[in-house]
Backbone as CSV, one residue per row, in Angstrom:
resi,resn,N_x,N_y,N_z,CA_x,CA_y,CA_z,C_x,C_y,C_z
1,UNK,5.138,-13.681,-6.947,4.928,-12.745,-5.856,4.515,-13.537,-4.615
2,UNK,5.009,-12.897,-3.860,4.295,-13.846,-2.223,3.444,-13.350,-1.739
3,UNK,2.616,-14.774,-1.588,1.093,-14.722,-0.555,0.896,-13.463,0.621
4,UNK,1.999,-14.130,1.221,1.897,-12.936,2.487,1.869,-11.495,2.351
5,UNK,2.418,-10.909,0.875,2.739,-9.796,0.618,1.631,-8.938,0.262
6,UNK,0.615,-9.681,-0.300,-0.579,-9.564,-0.702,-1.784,-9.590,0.404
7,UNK,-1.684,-10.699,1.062,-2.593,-10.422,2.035,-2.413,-8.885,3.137
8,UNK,-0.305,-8.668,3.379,-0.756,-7.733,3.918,-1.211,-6.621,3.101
9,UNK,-1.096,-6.516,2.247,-1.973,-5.149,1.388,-3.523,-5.129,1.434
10,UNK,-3.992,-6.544,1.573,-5.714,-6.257,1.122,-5.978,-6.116,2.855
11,UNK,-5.062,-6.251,3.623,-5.258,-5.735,5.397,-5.305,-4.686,5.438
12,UNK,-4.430,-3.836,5.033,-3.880,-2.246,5.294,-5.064,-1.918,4.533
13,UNK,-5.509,-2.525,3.135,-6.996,-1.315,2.685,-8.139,-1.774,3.316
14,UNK,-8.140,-3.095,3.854,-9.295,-3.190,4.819,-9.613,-2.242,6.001
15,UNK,-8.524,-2.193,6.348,-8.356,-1.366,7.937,-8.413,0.203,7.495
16,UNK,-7.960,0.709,6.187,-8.271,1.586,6.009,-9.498,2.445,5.607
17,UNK,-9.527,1.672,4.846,-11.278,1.692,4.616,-12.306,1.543,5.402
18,UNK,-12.068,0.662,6.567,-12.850,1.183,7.699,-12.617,2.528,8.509
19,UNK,-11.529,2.546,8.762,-11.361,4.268,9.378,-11.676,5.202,9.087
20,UNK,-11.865,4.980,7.105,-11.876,6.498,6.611,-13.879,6.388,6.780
21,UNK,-14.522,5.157,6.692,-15.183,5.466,6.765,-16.184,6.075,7.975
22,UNK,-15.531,5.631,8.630,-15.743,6.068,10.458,-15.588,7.170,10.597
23,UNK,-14.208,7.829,10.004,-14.226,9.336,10.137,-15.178,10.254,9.309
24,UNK,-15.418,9.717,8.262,-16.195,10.583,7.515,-17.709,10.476,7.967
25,UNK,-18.103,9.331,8.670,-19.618,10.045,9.186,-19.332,10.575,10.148
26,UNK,-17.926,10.524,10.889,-18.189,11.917,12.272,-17.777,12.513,11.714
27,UNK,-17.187,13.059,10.655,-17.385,15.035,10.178,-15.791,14.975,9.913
28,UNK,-15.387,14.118,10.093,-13.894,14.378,10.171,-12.947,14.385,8.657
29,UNK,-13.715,14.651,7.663,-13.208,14.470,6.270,-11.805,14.524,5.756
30,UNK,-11.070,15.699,6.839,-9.688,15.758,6.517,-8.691,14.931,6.456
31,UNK,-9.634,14.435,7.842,-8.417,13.024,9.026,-8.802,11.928,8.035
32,UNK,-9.951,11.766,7.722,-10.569,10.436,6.784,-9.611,10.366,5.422
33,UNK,-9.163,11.441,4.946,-8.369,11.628,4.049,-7.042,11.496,3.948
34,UNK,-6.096,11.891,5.442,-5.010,11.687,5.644,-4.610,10.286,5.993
35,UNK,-5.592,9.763,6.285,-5.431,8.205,6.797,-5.538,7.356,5.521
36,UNK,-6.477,7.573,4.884,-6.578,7.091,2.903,-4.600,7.191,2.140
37,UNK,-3.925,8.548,2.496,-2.731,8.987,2.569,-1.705,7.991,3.132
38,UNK,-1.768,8.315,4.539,-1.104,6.958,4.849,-0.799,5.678,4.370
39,UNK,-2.364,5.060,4.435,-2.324,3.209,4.055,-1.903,3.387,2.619
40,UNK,-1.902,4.330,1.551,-1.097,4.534,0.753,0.567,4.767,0.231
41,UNK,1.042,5.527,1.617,2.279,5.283,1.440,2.907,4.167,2.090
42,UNK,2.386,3.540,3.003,2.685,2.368,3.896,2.493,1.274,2.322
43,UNK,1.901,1.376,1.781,1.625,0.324,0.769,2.667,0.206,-0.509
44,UNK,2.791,1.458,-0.859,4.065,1.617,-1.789,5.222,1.626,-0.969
45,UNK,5.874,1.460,0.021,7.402,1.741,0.837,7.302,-0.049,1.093
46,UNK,6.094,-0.294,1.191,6.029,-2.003,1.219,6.236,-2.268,-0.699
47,UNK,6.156,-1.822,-1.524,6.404,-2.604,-2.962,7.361,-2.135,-3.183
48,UNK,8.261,-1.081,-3.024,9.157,-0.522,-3.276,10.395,-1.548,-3.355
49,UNK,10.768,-2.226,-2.494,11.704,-3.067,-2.336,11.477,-4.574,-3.715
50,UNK,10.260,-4.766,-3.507,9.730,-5.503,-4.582,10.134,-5.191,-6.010
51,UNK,9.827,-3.663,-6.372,9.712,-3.333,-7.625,11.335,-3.234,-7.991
52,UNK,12.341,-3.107,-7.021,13.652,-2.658,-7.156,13.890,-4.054,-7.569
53,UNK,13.713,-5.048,-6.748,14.178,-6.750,-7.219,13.442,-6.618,-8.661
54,UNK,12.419,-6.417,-8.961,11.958,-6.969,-10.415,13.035,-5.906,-11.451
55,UNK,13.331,-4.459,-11.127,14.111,-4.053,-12.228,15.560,-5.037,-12.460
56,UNK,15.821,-5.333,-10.999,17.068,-5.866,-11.306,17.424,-7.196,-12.019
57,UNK,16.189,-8.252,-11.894,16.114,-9.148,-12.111,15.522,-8.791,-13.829
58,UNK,15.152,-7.783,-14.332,14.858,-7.275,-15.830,16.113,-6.915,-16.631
59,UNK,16.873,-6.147,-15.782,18.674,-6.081,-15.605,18.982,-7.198,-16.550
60,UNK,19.159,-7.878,-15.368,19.771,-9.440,-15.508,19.452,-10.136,-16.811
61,UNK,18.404,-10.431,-16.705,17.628,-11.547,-17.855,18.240,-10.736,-19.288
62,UNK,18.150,-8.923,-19.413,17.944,-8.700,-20.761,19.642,-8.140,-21.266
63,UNK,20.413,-8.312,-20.162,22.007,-8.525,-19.694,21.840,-6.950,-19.543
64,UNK,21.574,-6.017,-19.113,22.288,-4.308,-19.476,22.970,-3.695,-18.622
């Protein structure tokens, strides 16, 4: 797996995790929640492409 791919993930929950927590002491629980939402799908649409190479490359190796 690549370095870079990883670091950007532990960014996106850094950054997220600060927001949600920002929103949630101003009252904002919903938004704190939809943003938790987000850096979540931003995170899987980023492995997605990943996980498609590993089926294919599982493909390959086990011939099917």
């Amino acid at each position: 797996m690549e370095i870079d791919l990883i670091f950007k993930i532990a960014g996106i929950g850094i950054i997220v995790a600060i927001i949600n927590q920002l929103l949630g002491k101003s009252g904002r629980d919903e938004q704190a929640l939809m943003v938790t939402l987000a850096g979540l799908v931003i995170v899987l649409l980023m492995l997605a492409g990943k996980i498609s190479e590993l089926f294919s490359v599982l493909k390959r190796l086990f011939s099917l």
